[in-house]
Gaussian input, Z-matrix of N, CA and C with variables (Angstrom, degrees):
# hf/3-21g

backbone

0 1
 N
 C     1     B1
 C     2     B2     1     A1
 N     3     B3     2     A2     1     D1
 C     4     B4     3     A3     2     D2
 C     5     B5     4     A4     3     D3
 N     6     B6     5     A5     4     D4
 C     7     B7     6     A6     5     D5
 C     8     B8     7     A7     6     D6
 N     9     B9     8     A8     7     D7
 C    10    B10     9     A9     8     D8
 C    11    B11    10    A10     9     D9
 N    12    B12    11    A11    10    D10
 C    13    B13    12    A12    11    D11
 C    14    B14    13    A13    12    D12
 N    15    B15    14    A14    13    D13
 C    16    B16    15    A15    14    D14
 C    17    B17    16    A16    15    D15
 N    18    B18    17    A17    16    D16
 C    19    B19    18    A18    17    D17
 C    20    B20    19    A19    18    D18
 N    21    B21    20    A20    19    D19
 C    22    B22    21    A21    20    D20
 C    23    B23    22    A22    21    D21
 N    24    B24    23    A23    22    D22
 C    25    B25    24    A24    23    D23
 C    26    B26    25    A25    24    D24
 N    27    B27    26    A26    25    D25
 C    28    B28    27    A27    26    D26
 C    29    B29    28    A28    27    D27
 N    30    B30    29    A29    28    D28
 C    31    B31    30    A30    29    D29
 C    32    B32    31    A31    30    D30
 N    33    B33    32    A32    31    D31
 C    34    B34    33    A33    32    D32
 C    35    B35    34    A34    33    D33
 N    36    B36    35    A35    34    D34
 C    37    B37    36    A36    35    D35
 C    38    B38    37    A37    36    D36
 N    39    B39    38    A38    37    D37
 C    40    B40    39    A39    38    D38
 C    41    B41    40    A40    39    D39
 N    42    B42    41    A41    40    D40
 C    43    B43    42    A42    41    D41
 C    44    B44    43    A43    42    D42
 N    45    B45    44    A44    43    D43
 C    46    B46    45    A45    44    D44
 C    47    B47    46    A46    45    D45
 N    48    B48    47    A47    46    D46
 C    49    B49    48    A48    47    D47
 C    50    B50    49    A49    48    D48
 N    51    B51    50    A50    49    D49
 C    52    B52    51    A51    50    D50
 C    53    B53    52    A52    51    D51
 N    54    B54    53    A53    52    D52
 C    55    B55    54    A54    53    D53
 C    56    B56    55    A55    54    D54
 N    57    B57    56    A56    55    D55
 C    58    B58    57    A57    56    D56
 C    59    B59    58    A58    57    D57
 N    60    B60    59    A59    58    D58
 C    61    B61    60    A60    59    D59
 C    62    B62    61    A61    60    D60
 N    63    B63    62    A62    61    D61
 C    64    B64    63    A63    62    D62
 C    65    B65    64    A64    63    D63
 N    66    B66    65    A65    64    D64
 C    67    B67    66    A66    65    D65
 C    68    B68    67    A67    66    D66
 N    69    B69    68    A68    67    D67
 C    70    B70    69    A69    68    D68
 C    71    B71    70    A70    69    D69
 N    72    B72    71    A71    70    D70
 C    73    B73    72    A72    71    D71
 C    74    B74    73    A73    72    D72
 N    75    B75    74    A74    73    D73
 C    76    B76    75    A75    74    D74
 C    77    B77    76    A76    75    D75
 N    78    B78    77    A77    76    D76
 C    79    B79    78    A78    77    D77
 C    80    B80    79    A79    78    D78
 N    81    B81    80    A80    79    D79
 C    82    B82    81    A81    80    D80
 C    83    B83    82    A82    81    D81
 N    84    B84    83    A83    82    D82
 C    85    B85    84    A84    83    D83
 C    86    B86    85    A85    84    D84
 N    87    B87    86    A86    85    D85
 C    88    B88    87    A87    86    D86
 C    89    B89    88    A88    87    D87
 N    90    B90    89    A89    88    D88
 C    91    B91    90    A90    89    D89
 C    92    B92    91    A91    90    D90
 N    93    B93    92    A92    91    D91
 C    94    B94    93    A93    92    D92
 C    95    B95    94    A94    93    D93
 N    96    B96    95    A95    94    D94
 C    97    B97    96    A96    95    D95
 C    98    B98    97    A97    96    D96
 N    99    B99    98    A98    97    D97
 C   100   B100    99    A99    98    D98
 C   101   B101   100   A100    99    D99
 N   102   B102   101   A101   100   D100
 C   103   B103   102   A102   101   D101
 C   104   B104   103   A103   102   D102
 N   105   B105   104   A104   103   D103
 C   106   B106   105   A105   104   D104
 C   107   B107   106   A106   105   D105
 N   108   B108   107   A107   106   D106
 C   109   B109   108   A108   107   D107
 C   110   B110   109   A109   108   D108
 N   111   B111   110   A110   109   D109
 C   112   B112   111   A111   110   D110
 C   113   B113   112   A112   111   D111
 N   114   B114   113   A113   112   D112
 C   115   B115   114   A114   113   D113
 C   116   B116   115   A115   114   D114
 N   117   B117   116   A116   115   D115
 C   118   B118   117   A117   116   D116
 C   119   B119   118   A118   117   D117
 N   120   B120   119   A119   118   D118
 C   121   B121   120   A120   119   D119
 C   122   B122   121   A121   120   D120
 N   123   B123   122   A122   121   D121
 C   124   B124   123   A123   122   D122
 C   125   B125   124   A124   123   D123
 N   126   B126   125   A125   124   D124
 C   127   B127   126   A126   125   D125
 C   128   B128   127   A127   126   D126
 N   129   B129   128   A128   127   D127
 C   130   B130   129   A129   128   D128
 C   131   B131   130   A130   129   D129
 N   132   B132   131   A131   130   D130
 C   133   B133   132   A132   131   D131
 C   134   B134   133   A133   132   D132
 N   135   B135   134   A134   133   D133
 C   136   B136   135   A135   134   D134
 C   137   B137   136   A136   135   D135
 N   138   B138   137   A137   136   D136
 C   139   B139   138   A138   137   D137
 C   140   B140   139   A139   138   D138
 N   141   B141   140   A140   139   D139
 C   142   B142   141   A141   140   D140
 C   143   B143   142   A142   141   D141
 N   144   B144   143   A143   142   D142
 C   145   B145   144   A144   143   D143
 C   146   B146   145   A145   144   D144
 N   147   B147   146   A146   145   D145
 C   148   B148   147   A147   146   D146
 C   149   B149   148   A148   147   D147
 N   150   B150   149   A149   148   D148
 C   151   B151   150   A150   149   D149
 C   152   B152   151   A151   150   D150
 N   153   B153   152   A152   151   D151
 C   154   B154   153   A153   152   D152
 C   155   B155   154   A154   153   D153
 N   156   B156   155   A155   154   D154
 C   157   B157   156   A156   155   D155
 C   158   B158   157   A157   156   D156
 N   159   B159   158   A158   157   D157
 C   160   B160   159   A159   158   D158
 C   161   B161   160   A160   159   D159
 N   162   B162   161   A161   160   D160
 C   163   B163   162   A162   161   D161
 C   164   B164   163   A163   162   D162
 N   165   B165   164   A164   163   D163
 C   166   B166   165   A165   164   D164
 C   167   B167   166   A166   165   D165
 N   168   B168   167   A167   166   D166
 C   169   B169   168   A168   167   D167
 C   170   B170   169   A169   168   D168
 N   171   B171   170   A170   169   D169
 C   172   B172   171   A171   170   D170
 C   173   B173   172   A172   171   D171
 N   174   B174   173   A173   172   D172
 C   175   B175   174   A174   173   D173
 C   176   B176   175   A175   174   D174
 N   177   B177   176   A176   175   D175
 C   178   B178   177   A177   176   D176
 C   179   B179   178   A178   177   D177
 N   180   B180   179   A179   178   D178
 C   181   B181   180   A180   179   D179
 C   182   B182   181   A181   180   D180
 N   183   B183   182   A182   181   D181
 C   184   B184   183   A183   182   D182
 C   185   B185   184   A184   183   D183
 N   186   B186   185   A185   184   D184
 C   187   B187   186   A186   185   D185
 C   188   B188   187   A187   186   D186
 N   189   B189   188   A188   187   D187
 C   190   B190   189   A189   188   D188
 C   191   B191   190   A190   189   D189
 N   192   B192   191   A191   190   D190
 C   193   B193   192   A192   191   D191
 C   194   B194   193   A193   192   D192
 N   195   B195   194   A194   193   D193
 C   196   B196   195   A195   194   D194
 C   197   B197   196   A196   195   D195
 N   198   B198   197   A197   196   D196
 C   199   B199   198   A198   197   D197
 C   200   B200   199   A199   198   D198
 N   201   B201   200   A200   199   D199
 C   202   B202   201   A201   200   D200
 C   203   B203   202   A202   201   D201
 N   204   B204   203   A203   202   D202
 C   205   B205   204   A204   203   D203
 C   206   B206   205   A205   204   D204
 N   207   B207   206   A206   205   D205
 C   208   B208   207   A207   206   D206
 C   209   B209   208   A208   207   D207
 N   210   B210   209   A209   208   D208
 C   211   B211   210   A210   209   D209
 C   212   B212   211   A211   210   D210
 N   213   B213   212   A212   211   D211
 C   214   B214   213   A213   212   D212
 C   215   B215   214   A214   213   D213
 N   216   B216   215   A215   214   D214
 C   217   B217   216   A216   215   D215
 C   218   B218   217   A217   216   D216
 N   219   B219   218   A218   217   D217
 C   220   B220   219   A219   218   D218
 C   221   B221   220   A220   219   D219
 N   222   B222   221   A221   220   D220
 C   223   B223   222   A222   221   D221
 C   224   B224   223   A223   222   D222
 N   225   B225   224   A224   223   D223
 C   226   B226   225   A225   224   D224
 C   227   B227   226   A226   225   D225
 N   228   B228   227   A227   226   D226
 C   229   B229   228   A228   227   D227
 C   230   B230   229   A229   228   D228
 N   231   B231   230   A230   229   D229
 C   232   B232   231   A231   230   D230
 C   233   B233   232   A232   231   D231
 N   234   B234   233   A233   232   D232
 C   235   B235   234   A234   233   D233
 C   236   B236   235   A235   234   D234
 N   237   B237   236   A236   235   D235
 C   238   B238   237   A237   236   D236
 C   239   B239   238   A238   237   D237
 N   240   B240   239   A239   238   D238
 C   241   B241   240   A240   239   D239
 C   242   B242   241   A241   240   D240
 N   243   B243   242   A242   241   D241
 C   244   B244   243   A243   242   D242
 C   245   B245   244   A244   243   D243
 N   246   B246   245   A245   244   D244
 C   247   B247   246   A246   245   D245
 C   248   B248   247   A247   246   D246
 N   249   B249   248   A248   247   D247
 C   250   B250   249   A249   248   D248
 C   251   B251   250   A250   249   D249
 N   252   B252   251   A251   250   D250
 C   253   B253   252   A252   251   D251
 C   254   B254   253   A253   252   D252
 N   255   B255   254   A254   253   D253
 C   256   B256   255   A255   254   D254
 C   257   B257   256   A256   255   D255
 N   258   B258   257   A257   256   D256
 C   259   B259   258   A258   257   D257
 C   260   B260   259   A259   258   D258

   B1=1.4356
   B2=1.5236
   B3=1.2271
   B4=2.1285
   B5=1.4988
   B6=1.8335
   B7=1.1808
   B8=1.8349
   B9=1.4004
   B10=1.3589
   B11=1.6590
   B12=0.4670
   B13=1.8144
   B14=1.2815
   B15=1.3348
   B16=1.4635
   B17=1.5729
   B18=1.3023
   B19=1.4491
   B20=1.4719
   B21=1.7596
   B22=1.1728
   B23=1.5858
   B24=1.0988
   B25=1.3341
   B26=1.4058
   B27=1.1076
   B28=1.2565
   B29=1.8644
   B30=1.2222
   B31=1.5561
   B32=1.8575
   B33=1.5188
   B34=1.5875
   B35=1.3228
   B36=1.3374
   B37=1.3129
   B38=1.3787
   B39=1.5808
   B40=1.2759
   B41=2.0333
   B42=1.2790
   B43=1.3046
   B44=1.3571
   B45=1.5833
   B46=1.4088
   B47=1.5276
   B48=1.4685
   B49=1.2961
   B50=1.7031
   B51=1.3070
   B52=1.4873
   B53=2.0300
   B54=1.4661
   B55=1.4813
   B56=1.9594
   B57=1.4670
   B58=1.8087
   B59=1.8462
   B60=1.4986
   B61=1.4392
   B62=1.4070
   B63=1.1311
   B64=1.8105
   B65=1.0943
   B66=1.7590
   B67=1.5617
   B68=1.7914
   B69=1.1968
   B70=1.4039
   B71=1.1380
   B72=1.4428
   B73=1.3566
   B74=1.2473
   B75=1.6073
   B76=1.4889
   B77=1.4783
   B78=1.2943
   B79=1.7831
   B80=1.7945
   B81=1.5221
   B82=1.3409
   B83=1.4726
   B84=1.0069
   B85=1.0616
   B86=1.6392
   B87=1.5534
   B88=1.3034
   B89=2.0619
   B90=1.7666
   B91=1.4771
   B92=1.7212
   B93=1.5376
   B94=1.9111
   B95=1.2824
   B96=1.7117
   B97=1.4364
   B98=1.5207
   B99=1.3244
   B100=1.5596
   B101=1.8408
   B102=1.7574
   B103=1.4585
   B104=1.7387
   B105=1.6869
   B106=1.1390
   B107=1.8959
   B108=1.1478
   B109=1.9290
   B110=1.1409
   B111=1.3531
   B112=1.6192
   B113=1.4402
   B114=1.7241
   B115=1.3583
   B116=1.2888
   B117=1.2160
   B118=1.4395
   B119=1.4263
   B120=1.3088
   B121=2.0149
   B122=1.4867
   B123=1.4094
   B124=1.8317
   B125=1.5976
   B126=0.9971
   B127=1.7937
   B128=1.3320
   B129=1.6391
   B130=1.4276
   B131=1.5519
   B132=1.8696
   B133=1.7941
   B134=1.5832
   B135=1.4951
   B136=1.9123
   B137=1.4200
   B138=1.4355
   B139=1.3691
   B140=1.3621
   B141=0.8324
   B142=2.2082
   B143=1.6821
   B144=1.1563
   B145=1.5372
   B146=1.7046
   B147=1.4036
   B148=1.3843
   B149=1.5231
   B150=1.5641
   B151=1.2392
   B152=1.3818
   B153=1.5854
   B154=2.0264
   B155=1.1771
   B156=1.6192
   B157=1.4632
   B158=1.5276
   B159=0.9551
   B160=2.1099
   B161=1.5692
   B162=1.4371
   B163=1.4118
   B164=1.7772
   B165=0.6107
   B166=1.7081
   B167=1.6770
   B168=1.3196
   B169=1.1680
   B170=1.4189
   B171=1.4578
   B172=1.4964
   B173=1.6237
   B174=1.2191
   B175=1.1447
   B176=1.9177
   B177=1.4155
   B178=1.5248
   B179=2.0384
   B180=1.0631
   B181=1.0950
   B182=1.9897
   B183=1.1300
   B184=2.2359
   B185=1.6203
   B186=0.7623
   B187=1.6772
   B188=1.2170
   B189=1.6082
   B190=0.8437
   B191=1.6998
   B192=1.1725
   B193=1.8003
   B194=1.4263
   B195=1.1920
   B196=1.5726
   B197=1.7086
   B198=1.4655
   B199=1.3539
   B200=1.7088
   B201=1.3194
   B202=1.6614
   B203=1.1027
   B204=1.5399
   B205=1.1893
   B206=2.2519
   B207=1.5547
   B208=1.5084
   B209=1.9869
   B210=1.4087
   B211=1.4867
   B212=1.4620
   B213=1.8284
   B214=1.6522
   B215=1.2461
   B216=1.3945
   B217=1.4957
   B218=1.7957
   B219=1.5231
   B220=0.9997
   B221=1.6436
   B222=1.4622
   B223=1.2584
   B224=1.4370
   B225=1.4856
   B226=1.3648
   B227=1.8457
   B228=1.3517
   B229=1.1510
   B230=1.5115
   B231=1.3873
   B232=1.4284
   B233=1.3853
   B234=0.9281
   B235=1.4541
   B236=1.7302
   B237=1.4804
   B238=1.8026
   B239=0.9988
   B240=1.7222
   B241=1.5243
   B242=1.5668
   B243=1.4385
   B244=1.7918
   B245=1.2294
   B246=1.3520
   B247=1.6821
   B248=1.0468
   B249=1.6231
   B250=1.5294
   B251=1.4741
   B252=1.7006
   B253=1.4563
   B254=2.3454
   B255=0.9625
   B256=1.7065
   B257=1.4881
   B258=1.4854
   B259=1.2872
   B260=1.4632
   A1=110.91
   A2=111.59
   A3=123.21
   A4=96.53
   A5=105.52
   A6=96.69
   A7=115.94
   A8=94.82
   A9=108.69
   A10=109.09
   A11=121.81
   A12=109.92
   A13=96.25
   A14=153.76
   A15=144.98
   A16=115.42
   A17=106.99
   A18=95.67
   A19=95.78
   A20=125.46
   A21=112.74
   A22=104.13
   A23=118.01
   A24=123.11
   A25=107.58
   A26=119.26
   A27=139.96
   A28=102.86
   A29=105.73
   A30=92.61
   A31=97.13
   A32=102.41
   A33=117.45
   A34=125.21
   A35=126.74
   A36=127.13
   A37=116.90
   A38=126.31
   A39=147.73
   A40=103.03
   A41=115.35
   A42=124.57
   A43=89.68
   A44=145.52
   A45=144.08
   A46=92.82
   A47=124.75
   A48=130.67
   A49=112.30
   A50=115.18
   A51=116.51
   A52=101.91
   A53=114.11
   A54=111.99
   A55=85.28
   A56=113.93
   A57=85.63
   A58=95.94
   A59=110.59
   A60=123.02
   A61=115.70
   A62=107.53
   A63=120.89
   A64=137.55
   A65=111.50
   A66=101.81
   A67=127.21
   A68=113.23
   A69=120.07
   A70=104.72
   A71=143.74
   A72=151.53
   A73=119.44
   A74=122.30
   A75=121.90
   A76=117.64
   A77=110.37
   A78=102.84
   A79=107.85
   A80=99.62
   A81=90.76
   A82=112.07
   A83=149.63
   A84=159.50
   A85=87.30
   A86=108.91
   A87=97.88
   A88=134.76
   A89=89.40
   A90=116.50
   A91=113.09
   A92=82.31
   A93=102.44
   A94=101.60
   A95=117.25
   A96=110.79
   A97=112.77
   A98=134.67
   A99=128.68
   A100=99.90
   A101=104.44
   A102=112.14
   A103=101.23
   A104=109.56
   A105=103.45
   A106=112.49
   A107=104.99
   A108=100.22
   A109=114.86
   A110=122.02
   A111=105.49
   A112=95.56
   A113=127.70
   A114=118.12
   A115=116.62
   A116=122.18
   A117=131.50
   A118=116.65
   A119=124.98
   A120=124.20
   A121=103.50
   A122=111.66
   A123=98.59
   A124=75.11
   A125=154.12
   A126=141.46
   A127=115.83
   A128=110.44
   A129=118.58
   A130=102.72
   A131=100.67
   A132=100.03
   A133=107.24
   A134=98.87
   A135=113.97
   A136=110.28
   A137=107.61
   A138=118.45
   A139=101.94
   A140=98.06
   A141=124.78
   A142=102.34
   A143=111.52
   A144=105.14
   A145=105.31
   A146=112.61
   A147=130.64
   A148=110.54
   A149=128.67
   A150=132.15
   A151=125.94
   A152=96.43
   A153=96.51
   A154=138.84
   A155=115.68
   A156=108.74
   A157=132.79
   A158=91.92
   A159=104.99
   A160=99.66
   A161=103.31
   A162=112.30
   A163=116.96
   A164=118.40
   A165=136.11
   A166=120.66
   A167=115.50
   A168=135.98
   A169=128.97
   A170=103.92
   A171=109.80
   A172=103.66
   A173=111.74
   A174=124.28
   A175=117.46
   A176=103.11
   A177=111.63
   A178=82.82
   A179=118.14
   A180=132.38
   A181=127.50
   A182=96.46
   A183=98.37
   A184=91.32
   A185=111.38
   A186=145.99
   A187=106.03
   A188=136.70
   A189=120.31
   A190=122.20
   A191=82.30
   A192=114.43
   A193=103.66
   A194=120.34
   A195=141.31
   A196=77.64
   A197=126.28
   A198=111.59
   A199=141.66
   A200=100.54
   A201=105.24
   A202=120.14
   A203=132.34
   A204=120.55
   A205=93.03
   A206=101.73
   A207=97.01
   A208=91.29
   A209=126.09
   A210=134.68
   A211=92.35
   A212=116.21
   A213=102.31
   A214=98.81
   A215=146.60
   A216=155.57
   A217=92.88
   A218=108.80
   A219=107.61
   A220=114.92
   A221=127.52
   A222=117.45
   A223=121.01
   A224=138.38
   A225=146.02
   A226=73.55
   A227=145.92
   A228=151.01
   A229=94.06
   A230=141.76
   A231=140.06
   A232=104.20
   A233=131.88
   A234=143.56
   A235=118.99
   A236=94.89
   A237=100.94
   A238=127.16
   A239=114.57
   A240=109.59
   A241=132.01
   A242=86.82
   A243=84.64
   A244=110.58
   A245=131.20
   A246=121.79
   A247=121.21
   A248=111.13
   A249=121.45
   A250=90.50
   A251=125.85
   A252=135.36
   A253=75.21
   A254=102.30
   A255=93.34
   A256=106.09
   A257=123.20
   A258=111.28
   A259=95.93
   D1=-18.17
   D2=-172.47
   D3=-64.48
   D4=-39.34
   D5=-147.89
   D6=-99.85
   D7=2.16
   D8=163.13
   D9=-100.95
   D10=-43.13
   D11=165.28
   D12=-49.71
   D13=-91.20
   D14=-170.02
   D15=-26.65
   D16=-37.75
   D17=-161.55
   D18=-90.37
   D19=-14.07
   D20=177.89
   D21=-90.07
   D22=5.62
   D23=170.14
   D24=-72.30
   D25=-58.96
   D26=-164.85
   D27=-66.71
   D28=-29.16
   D29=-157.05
   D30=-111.68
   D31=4.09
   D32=145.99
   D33=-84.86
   D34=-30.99
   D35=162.34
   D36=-62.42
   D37=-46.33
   D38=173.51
   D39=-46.39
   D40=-55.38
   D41=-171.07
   D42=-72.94
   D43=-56.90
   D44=-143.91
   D45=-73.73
   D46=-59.99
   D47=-176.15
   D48=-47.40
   D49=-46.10
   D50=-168.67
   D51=-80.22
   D52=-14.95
   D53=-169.81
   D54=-96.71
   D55=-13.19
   D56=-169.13
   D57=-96.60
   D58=-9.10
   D59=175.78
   D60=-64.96
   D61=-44.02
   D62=161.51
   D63=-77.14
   D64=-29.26
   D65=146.66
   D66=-92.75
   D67=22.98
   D68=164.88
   D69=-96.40
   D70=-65.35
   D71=177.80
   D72=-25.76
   D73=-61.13
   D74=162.99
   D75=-22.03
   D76=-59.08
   D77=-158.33
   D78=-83.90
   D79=-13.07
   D80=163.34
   D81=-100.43
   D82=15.50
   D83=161.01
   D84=-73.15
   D85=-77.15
   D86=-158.28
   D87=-69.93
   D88=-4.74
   D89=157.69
   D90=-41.76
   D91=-58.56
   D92=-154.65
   D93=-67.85
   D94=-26.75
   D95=177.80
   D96=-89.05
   D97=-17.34
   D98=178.34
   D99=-67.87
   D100=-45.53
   D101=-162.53
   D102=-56.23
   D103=-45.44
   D104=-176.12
   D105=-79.73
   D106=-18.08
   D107=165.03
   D108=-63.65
   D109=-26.23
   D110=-167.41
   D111=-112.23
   D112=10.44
   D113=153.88
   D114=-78.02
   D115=-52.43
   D116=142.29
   D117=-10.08
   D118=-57.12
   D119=-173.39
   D120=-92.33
   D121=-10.41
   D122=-169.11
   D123=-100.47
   D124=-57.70
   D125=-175.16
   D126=-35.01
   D127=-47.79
   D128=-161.48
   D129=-77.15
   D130=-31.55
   D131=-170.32
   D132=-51.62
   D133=-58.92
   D134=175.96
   D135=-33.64
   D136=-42.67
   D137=-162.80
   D138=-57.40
   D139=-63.20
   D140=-176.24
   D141=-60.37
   D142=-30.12
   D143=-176.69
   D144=-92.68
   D145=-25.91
   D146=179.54
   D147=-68.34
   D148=-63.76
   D149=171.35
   D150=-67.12
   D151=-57.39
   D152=166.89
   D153=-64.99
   D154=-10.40
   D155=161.57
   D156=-48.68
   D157=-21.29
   D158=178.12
   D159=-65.62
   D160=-60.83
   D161=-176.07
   D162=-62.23
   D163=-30.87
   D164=-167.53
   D165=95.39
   D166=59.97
   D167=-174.41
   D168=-122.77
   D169=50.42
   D170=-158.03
   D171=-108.57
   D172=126.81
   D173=174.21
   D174=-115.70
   D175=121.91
   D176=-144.06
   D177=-69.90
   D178=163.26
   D179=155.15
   D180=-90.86
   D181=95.82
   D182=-163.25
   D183=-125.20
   D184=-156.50
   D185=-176.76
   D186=-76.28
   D187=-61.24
   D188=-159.41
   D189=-113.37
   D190=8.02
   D191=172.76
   D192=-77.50
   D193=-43.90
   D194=-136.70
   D195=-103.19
   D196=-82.09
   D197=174.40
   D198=-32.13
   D199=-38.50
   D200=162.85
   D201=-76.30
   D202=-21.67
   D203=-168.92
   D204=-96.77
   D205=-16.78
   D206=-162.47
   D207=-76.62
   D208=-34.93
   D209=-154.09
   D210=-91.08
   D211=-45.48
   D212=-164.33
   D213=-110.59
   D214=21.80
   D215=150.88
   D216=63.58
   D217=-129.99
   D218=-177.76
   D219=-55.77
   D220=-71.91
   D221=-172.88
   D222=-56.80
   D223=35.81
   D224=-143.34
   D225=-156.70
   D226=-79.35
   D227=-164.28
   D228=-60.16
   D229=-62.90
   D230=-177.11
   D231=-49.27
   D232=-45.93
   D233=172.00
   D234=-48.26
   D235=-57.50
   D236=160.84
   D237=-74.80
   D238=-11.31
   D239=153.34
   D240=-68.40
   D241=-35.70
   D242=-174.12
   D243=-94.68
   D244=4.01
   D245=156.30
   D246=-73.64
   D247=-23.52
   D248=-176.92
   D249=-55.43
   D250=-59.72
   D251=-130.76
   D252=-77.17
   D253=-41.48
   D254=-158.60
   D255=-84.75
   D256=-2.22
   D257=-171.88
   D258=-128.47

């Protein structure tokens, strides 16, 4: 009987470890994807400030430029393009 209590010991530790592995993972999962979205919008901003300056397409780099393009990556930069064009 010792030796089935141990092994259900064991194969409760085994389940606890793999359920706290899966709820840790999510939020870095979902870290790794904001960090890489807003590498994604701070590249594209340069990008847009890099190519469209010829054209007259300059979008200043501030605070709150820098936040939309860092939270909505690419569609956050498309966005500061076309207010530029309407405002």
């Amino acid at each position: 009987m010792e030796t089935l209590s141990g092994i259900l010991l064991i194969a409760a530790l085994i389940v606890g470890a793999v359920l706290i592995l899966k709820i840790l993972t999510k939020p870095i999962r979902l870290v790794f994807k904001l960090l890489l979205n807003a590498a994604f919008g701070f590249v594209l901003l340069f990008l847009v400030n890099f190519f469209g300056d010829p054209v007259g397409i300059y979008i200043s780099v501030n605070f709150i430029n820098a936040l939309v393009a860092g939270f909505l990556g690419v569609p956050g930069v498309i966005l500061l393009v076309l207010l530029k064009f309407l405002f």
